[in-house]
Backbone as JSON Lines, residues from 0, in Angstrom:
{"i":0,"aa":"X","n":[69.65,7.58,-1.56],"ca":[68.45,7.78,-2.34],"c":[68.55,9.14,-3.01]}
{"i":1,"aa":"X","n":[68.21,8.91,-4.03],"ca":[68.52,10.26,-5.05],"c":[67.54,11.25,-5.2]}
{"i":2,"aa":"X","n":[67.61,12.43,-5.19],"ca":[66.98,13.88,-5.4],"c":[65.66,13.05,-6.17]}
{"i":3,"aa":"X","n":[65.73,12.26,-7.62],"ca":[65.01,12.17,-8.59],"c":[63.9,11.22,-7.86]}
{"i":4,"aa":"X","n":[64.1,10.86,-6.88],"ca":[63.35,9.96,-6.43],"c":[62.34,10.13,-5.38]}
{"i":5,"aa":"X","n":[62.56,11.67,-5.08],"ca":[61.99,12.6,-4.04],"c":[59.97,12.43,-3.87]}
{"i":6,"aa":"X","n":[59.74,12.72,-5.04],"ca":[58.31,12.01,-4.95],"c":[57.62,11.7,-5.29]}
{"i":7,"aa":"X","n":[58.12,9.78,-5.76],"ca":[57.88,8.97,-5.46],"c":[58.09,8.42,-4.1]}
{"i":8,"aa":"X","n":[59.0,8.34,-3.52],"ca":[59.5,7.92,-1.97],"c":[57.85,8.45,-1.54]}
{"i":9,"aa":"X","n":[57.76,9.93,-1.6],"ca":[56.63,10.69,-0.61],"c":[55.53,9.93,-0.88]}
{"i":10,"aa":"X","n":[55.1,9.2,-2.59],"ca":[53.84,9.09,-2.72],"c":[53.54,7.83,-1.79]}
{"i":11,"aa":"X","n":[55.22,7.1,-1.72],"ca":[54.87,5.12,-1.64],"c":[54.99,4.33,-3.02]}
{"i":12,"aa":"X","n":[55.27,5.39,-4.05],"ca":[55.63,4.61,-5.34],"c":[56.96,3.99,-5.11]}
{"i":13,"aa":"X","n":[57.92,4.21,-4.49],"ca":[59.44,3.81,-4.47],"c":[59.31,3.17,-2.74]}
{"i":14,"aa":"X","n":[59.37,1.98,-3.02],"ca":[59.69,1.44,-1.46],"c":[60.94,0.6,-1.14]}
{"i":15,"aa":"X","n":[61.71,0.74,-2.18],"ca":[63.28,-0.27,-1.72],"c":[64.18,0.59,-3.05]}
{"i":16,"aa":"X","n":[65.01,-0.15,-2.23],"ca":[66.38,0.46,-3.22],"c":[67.71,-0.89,-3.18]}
{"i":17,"aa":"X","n":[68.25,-0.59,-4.07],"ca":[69.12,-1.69,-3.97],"c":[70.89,-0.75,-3.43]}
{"i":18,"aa":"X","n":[72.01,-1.55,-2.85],"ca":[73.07,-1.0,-2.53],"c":[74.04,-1.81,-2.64]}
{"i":19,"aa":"X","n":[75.28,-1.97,-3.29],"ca":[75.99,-2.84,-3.15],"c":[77.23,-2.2,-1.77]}
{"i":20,"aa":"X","n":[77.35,-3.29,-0.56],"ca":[78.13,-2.91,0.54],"c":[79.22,-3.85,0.82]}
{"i":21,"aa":"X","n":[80.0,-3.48,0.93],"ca":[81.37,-4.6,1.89],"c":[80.05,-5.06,3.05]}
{"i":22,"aa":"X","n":[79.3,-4.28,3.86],"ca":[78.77,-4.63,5.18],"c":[77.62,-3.97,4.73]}
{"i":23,"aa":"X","n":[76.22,-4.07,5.92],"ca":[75.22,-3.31,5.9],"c":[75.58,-1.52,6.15]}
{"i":24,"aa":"X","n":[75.35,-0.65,5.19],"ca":[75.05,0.75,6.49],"c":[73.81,1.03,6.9]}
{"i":25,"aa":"X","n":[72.9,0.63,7.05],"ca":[71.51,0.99,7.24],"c":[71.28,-0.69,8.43]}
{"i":26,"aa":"X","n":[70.09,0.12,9.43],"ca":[69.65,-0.84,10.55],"c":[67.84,-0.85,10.15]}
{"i":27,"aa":"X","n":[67.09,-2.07,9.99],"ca":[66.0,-2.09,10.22],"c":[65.49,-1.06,11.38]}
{"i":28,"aa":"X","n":[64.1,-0.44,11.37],"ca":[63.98,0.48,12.15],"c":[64.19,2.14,12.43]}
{"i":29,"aa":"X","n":[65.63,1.86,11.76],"ca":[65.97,3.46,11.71],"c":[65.83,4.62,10.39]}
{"i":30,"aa":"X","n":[65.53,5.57,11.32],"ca":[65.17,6.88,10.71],"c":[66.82,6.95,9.87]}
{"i":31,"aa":"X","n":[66.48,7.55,8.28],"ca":[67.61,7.86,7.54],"c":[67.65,9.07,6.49]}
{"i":32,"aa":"X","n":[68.14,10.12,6.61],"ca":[67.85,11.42,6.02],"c":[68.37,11.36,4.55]}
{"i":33,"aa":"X","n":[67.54,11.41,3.34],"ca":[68.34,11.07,2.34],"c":[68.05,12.3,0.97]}
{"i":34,"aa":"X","n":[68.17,12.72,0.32],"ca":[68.36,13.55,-0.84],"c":[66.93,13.29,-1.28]}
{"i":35,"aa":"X","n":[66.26,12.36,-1.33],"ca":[64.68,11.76,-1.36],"c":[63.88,12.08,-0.44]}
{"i":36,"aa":"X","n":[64.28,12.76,1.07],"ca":[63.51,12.84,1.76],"c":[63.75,11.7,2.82]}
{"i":37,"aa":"X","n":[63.16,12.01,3.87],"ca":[63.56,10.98,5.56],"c":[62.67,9.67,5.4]}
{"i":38,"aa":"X","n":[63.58,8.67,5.13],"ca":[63.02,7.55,4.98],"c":[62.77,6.57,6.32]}
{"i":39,"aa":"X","n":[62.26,5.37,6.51],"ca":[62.09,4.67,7.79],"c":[62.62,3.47,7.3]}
{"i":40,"aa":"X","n":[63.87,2.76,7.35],"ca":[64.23,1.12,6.53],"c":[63.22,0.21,7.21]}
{"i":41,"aa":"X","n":[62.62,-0.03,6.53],"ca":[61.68,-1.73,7.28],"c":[62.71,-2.76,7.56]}
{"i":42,"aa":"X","n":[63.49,-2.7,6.43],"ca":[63.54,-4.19,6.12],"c":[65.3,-4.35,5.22]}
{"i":43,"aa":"X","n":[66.46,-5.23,5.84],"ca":[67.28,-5.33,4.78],"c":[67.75,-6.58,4.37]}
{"i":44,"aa":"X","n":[68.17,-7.57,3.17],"ca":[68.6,-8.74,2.89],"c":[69.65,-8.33,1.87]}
{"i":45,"aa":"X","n":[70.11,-9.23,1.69],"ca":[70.93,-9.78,0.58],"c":[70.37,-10.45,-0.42]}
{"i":46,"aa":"X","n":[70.43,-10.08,-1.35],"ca":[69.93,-10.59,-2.78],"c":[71.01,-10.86,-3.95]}
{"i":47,"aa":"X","n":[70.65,-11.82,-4.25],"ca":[71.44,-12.03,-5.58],"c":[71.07,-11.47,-6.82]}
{"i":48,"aa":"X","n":[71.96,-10.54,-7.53],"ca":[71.49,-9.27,-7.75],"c":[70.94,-10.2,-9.43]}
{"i":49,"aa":"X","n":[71.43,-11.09,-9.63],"ca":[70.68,-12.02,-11.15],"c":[69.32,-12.13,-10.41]}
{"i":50,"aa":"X","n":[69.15,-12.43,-9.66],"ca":[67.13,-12.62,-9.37],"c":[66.12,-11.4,-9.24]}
{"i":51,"aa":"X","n":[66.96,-10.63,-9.41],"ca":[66.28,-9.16,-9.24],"c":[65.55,-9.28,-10.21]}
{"i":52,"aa":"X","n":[64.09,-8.9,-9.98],"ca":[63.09,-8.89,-11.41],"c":[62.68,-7.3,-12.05]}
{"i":53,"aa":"X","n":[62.03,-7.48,-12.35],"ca":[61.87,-6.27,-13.32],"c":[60.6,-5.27,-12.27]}
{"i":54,"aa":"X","n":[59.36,-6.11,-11.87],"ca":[58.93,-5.7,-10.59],"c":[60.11,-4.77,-9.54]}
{"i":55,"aa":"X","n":[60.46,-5.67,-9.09],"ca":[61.82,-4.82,-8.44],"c":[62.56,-3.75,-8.4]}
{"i":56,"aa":"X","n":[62.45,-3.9,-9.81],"ca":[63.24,-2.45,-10.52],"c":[61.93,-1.34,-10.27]}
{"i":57,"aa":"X","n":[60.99,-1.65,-10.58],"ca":[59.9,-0.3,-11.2],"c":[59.74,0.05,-9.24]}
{"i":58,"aa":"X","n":[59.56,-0.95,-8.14],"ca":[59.42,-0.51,-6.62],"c":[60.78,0.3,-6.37]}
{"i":59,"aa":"X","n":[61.8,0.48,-7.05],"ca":[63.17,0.87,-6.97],"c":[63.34,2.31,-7.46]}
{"i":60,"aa":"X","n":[62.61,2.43,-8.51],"ca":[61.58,3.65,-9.71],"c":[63.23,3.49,-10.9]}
{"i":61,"aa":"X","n":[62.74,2.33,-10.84],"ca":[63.58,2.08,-12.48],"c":[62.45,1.59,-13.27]}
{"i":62,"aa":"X","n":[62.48,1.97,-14.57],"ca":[61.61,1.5,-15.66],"c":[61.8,0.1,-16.26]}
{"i":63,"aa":"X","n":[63.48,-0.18,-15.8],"ca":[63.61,-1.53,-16.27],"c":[64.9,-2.4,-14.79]}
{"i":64,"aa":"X","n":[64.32,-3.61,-15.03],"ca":[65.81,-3.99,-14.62],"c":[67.56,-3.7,-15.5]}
{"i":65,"aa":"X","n":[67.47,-3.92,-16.41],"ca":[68.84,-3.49,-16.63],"c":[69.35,-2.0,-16.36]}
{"i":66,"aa":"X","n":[68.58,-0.98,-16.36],"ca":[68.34,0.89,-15.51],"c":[68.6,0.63,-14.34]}
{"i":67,"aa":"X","n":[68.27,-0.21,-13.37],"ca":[68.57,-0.06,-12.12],"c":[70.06,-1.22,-12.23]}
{"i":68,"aa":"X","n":[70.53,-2.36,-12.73],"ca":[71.7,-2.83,-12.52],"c":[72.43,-2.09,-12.82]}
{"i":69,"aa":"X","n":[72.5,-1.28,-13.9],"ca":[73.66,-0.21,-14.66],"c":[73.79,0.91,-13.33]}
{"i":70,"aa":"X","n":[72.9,1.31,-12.51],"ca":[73.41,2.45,-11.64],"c":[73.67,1.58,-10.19]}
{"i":71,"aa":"X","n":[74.14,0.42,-10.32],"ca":[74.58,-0.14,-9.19],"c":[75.77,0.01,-8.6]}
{"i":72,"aa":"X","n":[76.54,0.7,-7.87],"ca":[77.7,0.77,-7.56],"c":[78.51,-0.01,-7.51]}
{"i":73,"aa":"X","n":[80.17,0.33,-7.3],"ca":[80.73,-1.26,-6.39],"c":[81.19,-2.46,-7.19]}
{"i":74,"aa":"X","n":[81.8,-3.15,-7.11],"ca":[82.03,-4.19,-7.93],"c":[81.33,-5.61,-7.72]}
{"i":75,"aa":"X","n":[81.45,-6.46,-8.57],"ca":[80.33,-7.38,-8.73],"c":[80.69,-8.61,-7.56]}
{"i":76,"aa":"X","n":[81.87,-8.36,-7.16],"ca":[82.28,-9.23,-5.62],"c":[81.67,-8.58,-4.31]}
{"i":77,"aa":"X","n":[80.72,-7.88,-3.98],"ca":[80.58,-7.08,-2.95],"c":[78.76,-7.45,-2.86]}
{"i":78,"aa":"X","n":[78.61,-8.11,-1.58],"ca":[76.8,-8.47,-1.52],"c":[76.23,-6.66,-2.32]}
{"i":79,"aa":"X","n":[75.02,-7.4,-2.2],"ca":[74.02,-6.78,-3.23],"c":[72.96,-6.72,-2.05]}
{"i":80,"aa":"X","n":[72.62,-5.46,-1.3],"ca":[71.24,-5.22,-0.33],"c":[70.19,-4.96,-0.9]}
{"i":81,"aa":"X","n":[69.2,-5.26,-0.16],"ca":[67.9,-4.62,-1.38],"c":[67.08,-3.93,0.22]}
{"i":82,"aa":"X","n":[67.08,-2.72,0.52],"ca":[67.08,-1.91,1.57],"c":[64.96,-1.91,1.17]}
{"i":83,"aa":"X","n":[64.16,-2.26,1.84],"ca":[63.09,-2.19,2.11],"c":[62.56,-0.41,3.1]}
{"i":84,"aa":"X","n":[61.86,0.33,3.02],"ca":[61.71,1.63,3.47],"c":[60.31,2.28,3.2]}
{"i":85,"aa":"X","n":[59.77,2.91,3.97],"ca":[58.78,3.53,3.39],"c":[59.08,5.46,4.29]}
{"i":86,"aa":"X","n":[58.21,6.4,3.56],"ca":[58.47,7.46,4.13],"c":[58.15,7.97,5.22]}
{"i":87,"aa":"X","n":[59.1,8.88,5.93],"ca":[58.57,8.9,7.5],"c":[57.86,10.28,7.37]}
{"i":88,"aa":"X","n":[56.82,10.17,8.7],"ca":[56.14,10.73,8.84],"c":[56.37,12.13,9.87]}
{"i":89,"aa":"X","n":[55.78,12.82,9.33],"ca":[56.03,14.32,10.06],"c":[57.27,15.44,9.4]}
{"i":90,"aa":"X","n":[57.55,16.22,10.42],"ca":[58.35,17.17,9.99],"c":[59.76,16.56,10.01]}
{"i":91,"aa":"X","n":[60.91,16.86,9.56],"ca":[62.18,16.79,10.18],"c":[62.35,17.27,11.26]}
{"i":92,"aa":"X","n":[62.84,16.87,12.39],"ca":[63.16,17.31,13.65],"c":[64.22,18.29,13.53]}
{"i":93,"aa":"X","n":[65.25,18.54,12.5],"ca":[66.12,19.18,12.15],"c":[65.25,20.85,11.74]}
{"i":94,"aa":"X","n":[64.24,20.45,11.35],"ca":[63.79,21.75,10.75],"c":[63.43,22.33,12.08]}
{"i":95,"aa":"X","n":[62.59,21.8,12.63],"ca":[61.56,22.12,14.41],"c":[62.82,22.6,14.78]}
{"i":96,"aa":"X","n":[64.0,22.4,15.16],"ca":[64.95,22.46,16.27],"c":[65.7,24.02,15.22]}
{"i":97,"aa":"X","n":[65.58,24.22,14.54],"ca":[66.27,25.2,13.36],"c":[65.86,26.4,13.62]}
{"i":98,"aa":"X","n":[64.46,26.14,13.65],"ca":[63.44,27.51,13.79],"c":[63.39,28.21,15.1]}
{"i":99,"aa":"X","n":[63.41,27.11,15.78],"ca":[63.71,28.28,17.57],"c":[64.6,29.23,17.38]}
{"i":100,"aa":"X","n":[64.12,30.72,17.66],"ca":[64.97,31.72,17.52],"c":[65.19,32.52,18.78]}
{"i":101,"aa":"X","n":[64.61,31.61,19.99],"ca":[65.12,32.43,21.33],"c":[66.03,31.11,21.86]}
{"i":102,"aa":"X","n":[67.01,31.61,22.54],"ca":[67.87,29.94,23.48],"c":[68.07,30.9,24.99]}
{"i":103,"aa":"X","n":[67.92,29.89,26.03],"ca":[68.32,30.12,27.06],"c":[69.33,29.84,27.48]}
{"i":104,"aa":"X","n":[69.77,30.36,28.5],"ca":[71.41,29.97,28.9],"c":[71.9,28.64,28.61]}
{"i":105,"aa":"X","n":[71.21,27.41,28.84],"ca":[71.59,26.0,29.36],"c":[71.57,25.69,27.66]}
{"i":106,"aa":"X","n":[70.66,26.06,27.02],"ca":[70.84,25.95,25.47],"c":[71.94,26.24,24.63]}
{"i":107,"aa":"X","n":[72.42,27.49,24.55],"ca":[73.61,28.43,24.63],"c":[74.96,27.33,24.86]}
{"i":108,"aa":"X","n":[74.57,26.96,26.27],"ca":[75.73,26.1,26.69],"c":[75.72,24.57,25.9]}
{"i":109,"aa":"X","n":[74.81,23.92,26.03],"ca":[74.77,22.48,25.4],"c":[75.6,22.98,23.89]}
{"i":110,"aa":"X","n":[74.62,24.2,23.48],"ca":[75.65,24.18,21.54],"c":[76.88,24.48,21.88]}
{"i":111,"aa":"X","n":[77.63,25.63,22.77],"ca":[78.43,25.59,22.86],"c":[79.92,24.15,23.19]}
{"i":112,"aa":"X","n":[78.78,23.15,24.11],"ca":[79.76,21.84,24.41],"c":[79.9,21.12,22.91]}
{"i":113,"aa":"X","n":[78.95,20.89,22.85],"ca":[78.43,19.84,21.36],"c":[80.09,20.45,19.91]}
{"i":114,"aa":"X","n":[79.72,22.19,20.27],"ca":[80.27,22.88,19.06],"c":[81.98,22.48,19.46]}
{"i":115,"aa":"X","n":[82.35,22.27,20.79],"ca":[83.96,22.13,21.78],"c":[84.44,21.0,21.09]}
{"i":116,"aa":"X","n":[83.08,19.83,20.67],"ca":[83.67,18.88,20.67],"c":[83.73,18.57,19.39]}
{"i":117,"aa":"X","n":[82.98,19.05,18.57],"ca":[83.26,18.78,16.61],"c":[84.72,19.16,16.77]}
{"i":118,"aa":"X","n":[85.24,20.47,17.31],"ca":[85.88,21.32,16.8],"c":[87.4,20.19,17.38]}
{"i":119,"aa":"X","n":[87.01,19.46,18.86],"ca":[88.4,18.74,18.98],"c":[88.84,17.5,18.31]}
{"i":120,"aa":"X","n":[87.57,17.25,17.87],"ca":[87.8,16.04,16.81],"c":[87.94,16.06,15.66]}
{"i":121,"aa":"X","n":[88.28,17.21,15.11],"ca":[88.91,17.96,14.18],"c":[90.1,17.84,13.81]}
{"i":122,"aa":"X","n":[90.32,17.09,12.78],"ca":[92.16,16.67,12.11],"c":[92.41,18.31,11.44]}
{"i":123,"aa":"X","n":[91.71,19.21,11.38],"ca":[92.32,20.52,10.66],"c":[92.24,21.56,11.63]}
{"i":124,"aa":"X","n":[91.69,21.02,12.69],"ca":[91.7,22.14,14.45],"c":[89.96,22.92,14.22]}
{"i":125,"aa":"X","n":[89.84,23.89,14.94],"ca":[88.87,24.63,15.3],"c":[88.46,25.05,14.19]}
{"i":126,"aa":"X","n":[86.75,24.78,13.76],"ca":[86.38,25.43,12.76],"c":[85.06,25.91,12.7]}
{"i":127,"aa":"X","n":[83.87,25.09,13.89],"ca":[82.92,25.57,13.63],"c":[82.35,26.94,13.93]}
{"i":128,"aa":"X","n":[82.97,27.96,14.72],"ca":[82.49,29.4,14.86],"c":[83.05,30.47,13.92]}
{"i":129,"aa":"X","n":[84.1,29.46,13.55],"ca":[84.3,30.45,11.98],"c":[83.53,30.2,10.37]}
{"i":130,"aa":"X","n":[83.68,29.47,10.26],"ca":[82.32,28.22,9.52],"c":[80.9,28.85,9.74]}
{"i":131,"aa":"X","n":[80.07,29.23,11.2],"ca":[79.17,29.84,10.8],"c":[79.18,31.09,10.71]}
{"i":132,"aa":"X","n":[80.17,31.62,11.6],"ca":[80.17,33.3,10.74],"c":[80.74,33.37,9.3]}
{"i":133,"aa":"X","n":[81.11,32.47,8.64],"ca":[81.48,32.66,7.16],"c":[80.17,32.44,6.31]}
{"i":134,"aa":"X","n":[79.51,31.33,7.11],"ca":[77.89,31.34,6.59],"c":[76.91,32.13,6.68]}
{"i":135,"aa":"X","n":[77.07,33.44,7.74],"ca":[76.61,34.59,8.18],"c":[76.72,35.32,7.26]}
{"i":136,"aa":"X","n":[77.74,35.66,6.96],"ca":[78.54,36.57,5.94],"c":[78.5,36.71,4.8]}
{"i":137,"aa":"X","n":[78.05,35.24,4.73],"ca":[78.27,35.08,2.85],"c":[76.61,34.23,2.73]}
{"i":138,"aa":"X","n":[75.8,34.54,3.22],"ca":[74.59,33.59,2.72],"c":[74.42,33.22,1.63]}
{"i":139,"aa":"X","n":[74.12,32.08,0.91],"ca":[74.05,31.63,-0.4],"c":[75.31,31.49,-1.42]}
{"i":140,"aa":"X","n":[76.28,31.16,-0.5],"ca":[77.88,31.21,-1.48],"c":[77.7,30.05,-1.28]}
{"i":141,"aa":"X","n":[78.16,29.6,-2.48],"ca":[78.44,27.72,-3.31],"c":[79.46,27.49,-2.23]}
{"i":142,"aa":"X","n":[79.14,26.37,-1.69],"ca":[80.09,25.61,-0.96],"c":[81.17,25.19,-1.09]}
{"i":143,"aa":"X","n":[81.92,25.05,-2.54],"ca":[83.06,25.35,-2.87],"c":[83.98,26.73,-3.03]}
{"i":144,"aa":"X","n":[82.9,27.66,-2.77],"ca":[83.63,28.96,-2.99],"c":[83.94,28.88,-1.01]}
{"i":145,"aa":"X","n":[82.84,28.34,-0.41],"ca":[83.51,28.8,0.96],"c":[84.57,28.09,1.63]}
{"i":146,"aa":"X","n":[84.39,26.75,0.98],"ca":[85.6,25.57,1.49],"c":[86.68,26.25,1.38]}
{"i":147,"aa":"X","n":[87.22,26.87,-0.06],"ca":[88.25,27.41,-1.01],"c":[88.85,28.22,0.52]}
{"i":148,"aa":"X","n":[87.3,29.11,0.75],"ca":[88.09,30.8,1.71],"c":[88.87,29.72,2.82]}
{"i":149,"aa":"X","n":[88.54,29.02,3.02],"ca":[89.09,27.98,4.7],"c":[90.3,26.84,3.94]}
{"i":150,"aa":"X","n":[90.7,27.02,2.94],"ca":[91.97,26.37,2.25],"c":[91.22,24.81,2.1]}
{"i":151,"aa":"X","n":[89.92,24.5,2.39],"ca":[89.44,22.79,2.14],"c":[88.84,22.06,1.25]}
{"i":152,"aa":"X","n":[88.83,21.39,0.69],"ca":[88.18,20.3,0.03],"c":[86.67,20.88,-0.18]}
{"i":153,"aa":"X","n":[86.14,20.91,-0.67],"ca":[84.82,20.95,-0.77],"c":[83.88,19.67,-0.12]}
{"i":154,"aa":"X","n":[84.39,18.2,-0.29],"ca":[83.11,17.36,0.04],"c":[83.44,17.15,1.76]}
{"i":155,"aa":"X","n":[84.56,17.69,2.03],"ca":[84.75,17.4,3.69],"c":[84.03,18.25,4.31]}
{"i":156,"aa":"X","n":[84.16,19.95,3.56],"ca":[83.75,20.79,3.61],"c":[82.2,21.25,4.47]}
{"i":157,"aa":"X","n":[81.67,20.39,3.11],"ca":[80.21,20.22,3.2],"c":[79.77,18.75,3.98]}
{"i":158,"aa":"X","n":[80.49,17.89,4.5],"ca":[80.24,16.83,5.79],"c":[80.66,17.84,7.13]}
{"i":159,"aa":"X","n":[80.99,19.14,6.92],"ca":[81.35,19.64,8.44],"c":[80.2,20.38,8.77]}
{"i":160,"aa":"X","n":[79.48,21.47,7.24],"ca":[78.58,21.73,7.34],"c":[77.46,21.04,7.69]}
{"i":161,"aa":"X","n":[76.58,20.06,7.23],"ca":[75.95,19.25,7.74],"c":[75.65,19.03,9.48]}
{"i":162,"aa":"X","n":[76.98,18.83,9.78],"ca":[76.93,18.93,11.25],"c":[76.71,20.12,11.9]}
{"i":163,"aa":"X","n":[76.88,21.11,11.06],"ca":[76.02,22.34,11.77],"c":[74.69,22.1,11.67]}
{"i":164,"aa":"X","n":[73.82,21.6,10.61],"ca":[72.83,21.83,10.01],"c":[72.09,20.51,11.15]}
{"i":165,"aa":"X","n":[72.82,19.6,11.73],"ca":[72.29,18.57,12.58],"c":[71.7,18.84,13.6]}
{"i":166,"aa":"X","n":[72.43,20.08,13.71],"ca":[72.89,20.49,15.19],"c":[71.57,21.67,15.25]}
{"i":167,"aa":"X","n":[70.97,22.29,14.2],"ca":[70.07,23.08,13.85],"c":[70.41,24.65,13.62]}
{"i":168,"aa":"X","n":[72.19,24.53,13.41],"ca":[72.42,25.99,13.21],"c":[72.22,26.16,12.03]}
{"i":169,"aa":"X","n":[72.43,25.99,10.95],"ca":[72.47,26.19,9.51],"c":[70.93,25.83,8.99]}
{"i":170,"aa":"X","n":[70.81,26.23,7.46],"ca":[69.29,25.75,6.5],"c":[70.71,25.68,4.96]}
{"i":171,"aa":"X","n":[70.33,24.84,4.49],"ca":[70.74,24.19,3.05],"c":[69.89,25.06,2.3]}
{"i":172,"aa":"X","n":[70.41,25.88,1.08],"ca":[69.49,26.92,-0.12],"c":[70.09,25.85,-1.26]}
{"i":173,"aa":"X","n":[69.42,26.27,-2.14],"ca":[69.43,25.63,-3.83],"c":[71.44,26.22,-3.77]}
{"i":174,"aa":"X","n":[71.54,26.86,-3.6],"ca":[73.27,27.21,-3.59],"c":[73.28,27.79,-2.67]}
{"i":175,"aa":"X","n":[74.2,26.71,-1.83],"ca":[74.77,27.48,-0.4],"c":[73.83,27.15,0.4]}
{"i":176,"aa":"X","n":[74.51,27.97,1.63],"ca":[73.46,27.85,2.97],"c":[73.08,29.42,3.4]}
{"i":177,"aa":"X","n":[72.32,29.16,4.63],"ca":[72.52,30.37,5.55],"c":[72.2,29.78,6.93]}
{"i":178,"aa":"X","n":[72.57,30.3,7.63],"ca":[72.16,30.46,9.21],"c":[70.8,30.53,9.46]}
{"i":179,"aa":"X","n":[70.17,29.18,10.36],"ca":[69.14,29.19,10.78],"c":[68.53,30.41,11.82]}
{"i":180,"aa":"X","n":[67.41,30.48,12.03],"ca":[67.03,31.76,13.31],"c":[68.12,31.04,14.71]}
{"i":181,"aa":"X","n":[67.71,29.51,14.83],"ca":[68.36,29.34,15.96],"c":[70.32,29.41,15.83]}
{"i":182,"aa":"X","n":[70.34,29.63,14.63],"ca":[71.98,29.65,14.29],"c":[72.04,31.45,14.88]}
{"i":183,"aa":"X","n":[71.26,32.0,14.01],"ca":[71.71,33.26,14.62],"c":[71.45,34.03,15.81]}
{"i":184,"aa":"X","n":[70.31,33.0,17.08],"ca":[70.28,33.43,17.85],"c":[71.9,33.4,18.78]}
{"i":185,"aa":"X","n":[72.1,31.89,18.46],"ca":[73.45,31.44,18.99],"c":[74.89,32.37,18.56]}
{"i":186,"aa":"X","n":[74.48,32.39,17.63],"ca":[76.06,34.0,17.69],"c":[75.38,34.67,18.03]}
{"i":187,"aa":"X","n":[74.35,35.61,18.36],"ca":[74.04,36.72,18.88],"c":[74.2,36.58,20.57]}
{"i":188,"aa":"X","n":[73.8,35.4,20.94],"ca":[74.18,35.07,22.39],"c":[75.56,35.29,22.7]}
{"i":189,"aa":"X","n":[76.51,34.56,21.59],"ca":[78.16,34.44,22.04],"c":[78.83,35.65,22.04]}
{"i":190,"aa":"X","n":[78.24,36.56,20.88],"ca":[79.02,37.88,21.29],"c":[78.1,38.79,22.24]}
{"i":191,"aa":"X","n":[76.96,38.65,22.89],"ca":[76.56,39.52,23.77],"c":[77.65,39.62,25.09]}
């Protein structure tokens, strides 16, 4: 779900979206964090993307049906979802968990396991305590300038970041990031 669609989703003007998938990625029920804001999927089918009406399109926040077929991904052999959703309610739990800026030992330790284990499932080795002190360091550097300093890709880059940001160490800026309070309580803990 796209930035542009941010609020409408909030008002209830946009309640489905269409996706073309090899398989489903989305489960009825579940919470889904999207560029639009944290959505709730009601509801998913398969549609044949010729019956799609023009109704359809405008609940989609296309003005027309042919606006929403033209930004359809995927090729025309691949089902056609029409993802049902409305917006969820409350804060992000990501934000609540961000803002704690005291941790106790057992806290300390859980990020520390959680952080053991990104880092071993890691095809490029250990990266997340350098990753947030580079985000320390450099607050608000374009995510391609910081991938670059760590020799990586930019979009892997920014899927590693994320997982800081899951995790509630990091906050996402208009360019770049920085370290949440609870990000920087957590290095202030590790080097005490």
């Amino acid at each position: 779900m796209q930035m542009r669609f941010r609020d409408a989703v909030a008002s209830g003007t946009v309640t489905q979206t269409f996706r073309r998938w090899k398989r489903p990625q989305v489960l009825p029920g579940r919470t889904y964090r999207t560029a639009a804001g944290r959505i709730v999927v009601d509801a998913i089918d398969v549609v044949d993307p010729t019956r799609i009406t023009a109704a359809d399109a405008r609940r989609a926040g296309f003005e027309t049906r042919a606006a929403l077929l033209a930004e359809l991904r995927g090729t025309d052999d691949m089902p056609t979802y029409r993802i049902r959703f409305h917006a969820a309610d409350g804060p992000d739990p990501r934000a609540e968990l961000a803002a704690g800026n005291t941790l106790d030992a057992s806290e300390v330790e859980a990020i520390r396991t959680r952080l053991g284990r990104l880092d071993r499932a890691s095809s490029h080795g250990p990266w997340t305590i350098d990753v947030l002190r580079a985000i320390a360091a450099r607050p608000a550097t374009r995510a391609a300038d910081l991938a670059a300093s760590f020799g990586r890709e930019t979009q892997p880059f920014k899927l590693d970041v994320r997982k800081l940001k899951n995790l509630g160490l990091t906050l996402s800026l208009e360019v770049g990031y920085r370290l949440s309070p609870r990000g920087e309580a957590y290095l202030t803990a590790i080097d005490a």
